[in-house]
Structures are given as C-alpha cells and as structure tokens.
Backbone as JSON Lines, residues from 0, in Angstrom:
{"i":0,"aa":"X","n":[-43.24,-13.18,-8.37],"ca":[-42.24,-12.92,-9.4],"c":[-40.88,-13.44,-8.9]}
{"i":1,"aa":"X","n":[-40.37,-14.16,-9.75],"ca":[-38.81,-15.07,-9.48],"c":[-37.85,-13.9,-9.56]}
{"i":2,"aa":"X","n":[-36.92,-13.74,-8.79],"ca":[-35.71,-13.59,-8.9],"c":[-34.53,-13.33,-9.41]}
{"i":3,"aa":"X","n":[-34.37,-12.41,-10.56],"ca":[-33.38,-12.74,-11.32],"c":[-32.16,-13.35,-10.98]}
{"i":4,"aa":"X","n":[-31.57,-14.52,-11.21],"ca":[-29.95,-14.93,-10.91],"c":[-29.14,-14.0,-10.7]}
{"i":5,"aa":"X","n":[-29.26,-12.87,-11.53],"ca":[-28.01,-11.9,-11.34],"c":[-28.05,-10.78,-10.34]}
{"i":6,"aa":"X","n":[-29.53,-11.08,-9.59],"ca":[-29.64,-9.9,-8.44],"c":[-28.93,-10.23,-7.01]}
{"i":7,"aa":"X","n":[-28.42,-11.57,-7.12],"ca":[-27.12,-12.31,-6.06],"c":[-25.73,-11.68,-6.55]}
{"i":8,"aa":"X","n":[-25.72,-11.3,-7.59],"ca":[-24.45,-11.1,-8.02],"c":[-23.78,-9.62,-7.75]}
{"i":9,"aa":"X","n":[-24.69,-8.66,-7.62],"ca":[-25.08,-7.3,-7.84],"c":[-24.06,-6.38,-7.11]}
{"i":10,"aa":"X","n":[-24.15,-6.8,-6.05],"ca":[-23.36,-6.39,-4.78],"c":[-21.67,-6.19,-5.5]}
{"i":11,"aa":"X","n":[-21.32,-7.61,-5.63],"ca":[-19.98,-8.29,-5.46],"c":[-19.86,-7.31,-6.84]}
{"i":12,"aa":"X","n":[-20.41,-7.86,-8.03],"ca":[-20.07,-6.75,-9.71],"c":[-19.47,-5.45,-9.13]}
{"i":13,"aa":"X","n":[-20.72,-4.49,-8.4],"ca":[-20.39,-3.51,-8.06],"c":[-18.65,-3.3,-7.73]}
{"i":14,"aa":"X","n":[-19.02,-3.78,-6.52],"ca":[-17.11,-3.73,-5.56],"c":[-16.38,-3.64,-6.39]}
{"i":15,"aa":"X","n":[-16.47,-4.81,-7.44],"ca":[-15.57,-5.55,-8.76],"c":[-14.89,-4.55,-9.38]}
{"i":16,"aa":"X","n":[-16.11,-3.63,-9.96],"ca":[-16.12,-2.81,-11.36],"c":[-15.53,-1.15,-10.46]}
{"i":17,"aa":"X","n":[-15.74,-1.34,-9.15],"ca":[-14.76,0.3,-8.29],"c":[-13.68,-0.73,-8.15]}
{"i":18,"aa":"X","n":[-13.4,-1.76,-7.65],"ca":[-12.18,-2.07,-7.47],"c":[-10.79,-2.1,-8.78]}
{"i":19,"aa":"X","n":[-11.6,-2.05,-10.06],"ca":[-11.16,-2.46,-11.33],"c":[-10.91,-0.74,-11.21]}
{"i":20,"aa":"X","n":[-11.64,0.16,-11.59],"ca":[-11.5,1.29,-11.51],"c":[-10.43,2.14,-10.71]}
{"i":21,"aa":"X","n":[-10.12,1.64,-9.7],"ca":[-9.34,2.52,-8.36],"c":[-7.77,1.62,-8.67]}
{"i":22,"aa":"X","n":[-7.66,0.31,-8.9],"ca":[-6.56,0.0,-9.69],"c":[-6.13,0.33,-10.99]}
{"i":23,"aa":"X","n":[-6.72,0.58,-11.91],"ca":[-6.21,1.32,-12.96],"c":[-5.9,2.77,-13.06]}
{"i":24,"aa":"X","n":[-6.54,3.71,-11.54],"ca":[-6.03,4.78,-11.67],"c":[-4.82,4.82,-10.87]}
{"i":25,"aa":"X","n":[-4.6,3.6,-9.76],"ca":[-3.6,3.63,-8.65],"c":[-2.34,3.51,-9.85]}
{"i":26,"aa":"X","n":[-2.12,2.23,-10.97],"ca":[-1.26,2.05,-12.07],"c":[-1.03,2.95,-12.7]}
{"i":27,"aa":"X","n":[-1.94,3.99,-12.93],"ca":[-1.78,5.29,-13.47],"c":[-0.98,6.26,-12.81]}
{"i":28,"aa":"X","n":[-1.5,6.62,-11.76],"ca":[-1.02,7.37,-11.04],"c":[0.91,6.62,-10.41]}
{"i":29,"aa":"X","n":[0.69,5.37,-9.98],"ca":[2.19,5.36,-9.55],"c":[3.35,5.45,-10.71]}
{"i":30,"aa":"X","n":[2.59,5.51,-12.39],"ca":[3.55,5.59,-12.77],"c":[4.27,6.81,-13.07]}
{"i":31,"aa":"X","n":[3.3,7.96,-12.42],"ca":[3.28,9.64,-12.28],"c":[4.51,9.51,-11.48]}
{"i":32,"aa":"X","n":[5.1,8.47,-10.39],"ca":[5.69,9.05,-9.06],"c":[7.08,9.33,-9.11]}
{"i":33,"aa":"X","n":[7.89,9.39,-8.49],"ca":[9.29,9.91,-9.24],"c":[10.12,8.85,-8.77]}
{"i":34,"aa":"X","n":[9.81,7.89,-8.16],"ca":[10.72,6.7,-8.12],"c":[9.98,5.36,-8.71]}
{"i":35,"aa":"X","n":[9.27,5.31,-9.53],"ca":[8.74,4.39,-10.62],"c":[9.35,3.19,-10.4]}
{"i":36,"aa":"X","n":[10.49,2.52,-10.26],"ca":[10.63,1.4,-9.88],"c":[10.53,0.85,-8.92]}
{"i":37,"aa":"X","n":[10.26,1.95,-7.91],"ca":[9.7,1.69,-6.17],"c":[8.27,0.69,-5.96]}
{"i":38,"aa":"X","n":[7.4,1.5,-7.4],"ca":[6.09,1.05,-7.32],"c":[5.91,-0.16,-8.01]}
{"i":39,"aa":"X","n":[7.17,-0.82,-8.98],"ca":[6.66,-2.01,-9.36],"c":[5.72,-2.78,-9.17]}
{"i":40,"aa":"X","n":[5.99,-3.26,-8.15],"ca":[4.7,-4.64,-7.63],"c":[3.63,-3.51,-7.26]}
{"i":41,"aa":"X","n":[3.61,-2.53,-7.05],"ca":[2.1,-2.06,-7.02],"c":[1.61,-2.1,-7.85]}
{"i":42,"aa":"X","n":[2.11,-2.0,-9.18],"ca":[1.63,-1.58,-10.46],"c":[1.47,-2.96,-11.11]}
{"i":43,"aa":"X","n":[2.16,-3.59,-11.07],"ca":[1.59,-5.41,-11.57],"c":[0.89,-5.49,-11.05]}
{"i":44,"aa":"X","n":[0.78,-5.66,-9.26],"ca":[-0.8,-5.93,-9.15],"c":[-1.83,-5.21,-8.87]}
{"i":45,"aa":"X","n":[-1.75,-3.76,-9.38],"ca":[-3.05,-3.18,-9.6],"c":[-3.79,-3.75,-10.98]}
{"i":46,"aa":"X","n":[-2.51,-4.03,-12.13],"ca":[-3.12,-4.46,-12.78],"c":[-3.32,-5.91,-13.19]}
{"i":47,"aa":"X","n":[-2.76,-6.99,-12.7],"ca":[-3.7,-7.96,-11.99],"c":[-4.72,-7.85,-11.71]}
{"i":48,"aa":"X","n":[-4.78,-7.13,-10.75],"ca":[-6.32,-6.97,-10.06],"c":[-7.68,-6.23,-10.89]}
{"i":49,"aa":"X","n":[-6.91,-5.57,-11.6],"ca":[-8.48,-4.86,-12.1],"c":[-8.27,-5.49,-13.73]}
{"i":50,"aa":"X","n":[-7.54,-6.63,-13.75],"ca":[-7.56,-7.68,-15.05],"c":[-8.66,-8.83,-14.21]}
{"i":51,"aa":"X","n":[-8.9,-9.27,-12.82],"ca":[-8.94,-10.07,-12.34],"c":[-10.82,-10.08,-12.11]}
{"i":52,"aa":"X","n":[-10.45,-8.8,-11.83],"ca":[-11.96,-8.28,-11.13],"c":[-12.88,-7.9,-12.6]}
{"i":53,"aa":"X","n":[-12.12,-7.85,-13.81],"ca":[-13.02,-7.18,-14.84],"c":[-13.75,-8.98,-15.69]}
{"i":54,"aa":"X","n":[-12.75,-10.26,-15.39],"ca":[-13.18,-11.37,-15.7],"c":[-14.09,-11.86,-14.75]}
{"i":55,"aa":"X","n":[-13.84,-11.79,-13.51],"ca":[-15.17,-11.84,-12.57],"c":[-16.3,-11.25,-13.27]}
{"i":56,"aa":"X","n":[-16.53,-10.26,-13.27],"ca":[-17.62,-9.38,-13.91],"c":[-18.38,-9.94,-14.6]}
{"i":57,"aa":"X","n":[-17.71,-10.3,-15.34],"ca":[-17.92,-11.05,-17.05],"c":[-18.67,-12.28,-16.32]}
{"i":58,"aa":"X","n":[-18.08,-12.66,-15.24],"ca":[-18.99,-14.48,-15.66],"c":[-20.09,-14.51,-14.71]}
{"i":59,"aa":"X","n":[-20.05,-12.83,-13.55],"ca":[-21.34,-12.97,-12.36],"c":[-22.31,-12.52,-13.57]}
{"i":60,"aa":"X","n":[-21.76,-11.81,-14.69],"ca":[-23.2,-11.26,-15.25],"c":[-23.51,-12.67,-16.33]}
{"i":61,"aa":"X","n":[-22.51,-13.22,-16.88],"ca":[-23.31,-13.81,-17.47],"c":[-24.05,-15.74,-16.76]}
{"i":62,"aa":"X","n":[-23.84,-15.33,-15.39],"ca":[-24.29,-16.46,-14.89],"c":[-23.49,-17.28,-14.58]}
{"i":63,"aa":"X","n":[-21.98,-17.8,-14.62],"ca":[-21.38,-18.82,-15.39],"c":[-21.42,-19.79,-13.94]}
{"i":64,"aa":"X","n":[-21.13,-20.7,-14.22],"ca":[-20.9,-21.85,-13.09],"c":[-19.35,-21.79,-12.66]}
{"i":65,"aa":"X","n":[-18.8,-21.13,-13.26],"ca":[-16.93,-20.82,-12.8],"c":[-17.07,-19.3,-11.94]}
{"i":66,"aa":"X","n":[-17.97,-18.81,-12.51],"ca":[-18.17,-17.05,-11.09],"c":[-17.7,-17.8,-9.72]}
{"i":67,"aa":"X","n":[-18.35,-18.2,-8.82],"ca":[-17.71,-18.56,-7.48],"c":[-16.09,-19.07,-7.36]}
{"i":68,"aa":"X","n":[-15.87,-19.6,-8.61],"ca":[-14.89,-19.94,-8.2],"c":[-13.52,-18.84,-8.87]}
{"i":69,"aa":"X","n":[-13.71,-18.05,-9.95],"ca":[-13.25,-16.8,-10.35],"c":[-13.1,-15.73,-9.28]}
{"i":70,"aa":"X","n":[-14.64,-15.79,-8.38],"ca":[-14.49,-14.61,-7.04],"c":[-13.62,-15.08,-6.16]}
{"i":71,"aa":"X","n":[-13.38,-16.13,-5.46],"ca":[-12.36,-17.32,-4.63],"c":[-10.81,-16.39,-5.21]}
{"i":72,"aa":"X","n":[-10.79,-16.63,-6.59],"ca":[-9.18,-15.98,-6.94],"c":[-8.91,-14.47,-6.68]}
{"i":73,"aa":"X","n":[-10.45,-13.78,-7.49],"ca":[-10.19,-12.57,-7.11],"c":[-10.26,-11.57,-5.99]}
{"i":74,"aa":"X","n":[-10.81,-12.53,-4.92],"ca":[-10.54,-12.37,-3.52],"c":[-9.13,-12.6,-3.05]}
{"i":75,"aa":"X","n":[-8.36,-13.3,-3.43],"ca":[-6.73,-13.34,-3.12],"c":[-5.92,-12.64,-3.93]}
{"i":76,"aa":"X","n":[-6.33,-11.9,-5.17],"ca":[-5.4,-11.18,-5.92],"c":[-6.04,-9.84,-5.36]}
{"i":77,"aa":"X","n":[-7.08,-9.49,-4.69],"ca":[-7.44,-8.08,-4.17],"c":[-6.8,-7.74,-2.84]}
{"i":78,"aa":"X","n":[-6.54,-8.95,-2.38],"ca":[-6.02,-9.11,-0.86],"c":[-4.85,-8.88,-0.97]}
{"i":79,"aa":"X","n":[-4.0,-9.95,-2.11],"ca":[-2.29,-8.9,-2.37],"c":[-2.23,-7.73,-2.46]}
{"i":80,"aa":"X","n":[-2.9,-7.03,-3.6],"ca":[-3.08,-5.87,-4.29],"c":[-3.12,-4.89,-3.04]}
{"i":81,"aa":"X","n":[-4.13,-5.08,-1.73],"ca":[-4.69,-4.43,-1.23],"c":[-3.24,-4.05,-0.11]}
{"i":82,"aa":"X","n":[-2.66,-4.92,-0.12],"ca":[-1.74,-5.07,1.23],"c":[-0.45,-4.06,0.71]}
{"i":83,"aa":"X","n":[0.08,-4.42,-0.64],"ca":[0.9,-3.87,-1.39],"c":[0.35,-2.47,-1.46]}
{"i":84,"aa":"X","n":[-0.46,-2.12,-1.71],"ca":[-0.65,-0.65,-1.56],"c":[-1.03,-0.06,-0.43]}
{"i":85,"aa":"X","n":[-1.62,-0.63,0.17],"ca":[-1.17,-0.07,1.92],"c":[-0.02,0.21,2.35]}
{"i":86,"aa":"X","n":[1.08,-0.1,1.88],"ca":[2.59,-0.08,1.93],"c":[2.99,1.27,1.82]}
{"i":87,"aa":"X","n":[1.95,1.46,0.62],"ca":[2.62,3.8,0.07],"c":[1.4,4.15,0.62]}
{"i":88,"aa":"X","n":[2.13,5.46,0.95],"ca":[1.48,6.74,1.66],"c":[0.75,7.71,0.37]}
{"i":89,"aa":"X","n":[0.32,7.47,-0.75],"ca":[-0.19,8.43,-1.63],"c":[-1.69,7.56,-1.56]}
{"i":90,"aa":"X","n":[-1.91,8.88,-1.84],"ca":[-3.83,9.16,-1.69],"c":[-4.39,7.45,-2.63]}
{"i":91,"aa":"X","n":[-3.61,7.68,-3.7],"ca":[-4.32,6.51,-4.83],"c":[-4.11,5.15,-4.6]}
{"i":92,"aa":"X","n":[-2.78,5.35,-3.78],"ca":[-2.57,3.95,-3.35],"c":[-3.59,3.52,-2.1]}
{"i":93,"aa":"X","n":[-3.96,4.35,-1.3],"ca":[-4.41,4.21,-0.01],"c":[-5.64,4.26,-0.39]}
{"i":94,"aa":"X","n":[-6.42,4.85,-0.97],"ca":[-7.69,4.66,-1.71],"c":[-8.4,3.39,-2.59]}
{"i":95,"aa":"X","n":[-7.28,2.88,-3.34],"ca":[-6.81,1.09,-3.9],"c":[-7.22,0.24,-3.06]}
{"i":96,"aa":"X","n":[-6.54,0.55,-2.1],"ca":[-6.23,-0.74,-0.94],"c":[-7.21,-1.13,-0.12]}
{"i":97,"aa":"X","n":[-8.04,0.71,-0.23],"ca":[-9.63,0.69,0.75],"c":[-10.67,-0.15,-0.36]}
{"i":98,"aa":"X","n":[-10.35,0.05,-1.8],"ca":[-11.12,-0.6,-2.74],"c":[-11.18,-2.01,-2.68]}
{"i":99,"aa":"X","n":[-9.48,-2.58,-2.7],"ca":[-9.6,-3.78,-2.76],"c":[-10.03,-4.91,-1.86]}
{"i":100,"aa":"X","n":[-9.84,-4.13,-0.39],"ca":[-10.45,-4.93,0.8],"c":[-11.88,-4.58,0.74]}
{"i":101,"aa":"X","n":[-12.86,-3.78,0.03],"ca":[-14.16,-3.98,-0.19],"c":[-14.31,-5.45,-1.01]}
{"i":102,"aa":"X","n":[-13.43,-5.42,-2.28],"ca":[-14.27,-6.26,-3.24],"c":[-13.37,-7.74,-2.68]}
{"i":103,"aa":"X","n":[-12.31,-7.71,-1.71],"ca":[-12.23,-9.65,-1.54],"c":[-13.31,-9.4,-0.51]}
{"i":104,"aa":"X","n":[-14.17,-8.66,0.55],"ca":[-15.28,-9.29,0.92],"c":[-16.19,-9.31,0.2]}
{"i":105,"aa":"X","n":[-16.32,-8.96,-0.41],"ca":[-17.56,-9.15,-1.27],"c":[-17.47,-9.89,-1.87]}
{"i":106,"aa":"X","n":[-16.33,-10.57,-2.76],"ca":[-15.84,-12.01,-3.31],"c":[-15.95,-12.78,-2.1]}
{"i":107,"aa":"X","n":[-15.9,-13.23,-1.31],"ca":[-15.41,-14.3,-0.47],"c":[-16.66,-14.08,0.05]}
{"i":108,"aa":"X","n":[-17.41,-13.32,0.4],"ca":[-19.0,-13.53,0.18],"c":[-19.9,-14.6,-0.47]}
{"i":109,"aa":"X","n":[-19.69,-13.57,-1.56],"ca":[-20.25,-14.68,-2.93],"c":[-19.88,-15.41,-3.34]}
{"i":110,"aa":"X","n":[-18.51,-15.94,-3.19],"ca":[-17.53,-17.14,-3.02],"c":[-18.72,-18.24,-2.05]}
{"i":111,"aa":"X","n":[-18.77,-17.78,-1.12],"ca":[-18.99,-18.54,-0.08],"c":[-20.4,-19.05,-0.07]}
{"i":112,"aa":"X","n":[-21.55,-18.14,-0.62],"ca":[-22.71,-18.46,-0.58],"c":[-23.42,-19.11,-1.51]}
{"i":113,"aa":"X","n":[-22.25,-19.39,-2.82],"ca":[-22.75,-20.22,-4.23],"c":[-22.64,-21.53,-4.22]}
C-alpha cells in the first residue's frame, strides 16, 4: 500500500496549526497588557505568523508544489515571531516563542526534504 503524499506533511501541519493557535492567543492576550504599545511588534508578528502558518497549511494539505517553498518563509516569520516574544516575560508570550521555534523546525525540515 502507497503512501499517502500528505503523510510527509503531517508533522510540520501539526506545529503549523499550534503555532497558528499560540499566536493568536499571544495577540490576544498582549492586547490584555497595560502597556499595549509596548507589545506592538509582538502583536504584528504573532499575527503574521499564525496568517503565515495557516497558508502553509492550506498548500501541505492540498499537496501544492509552492508548500516547500511557503514552509522556507514560514520558517523565517516563526523565527522573528519567536525571538520577539522571547523578549516579554508573560506566560503567552513565552509559550509563543516555545511554539514558534517548534514549527520553523519543522518548516525548515520539510523545507529541506522536498
């Protein structure tokens, strides 16, 4: 029995779809914080990132011949994302940042092996 194409992909989706998740609550949450303009760039690129990681998604599932090269980007917008929220000391940010350095390896993985 062959293989499905999308059982290469499986891994990386996963990371994708918590990394998409843990940035939209980090955007959520920093805009809870009481100096809101502190968190700017966290908050653009959380949501960058879980804009970034939810178009990945889209093209590992549907196969596309641009996925490797979609994971390539969203491995460098998880890697900003990830660094920028390492910066704050709150749980959501620091939880983000553990997300987003899961899913650029897992992009730059599957980047690498397509």
């Amino acid at each position: 029995m062959a293989l499905d194409p999308l059982d290469r992909y499986l891994d990386c989706i996963a990371a994708c779809n918590a990394c998409a998740v843990a940035c939209q609550h980090c955007a959520a949450a920093c805009l809870q914080e009481p100096d809101v303009k502190m968190m700017a760039r966290c908050i653009a690129l959380d949501m960058d990132c879980a804009q970034v990681c939810q178009v990945s998604v889209a093209l590992m599932a549907g196969g596309s011949d641009f996925a490797p090269d979609m994971c390539r980007l969203c491995a460098q917008v998880c890697r900003a994302c990830g660094e920028e929220c390492a910066r704050h000391d709150m749980d959501h940010c620091l939880q983000c940042a553990e997300a987003c350095r899961r899913c650029a390896q897992a992009c730059e993985q599957m980047a690498g092996a397509a």
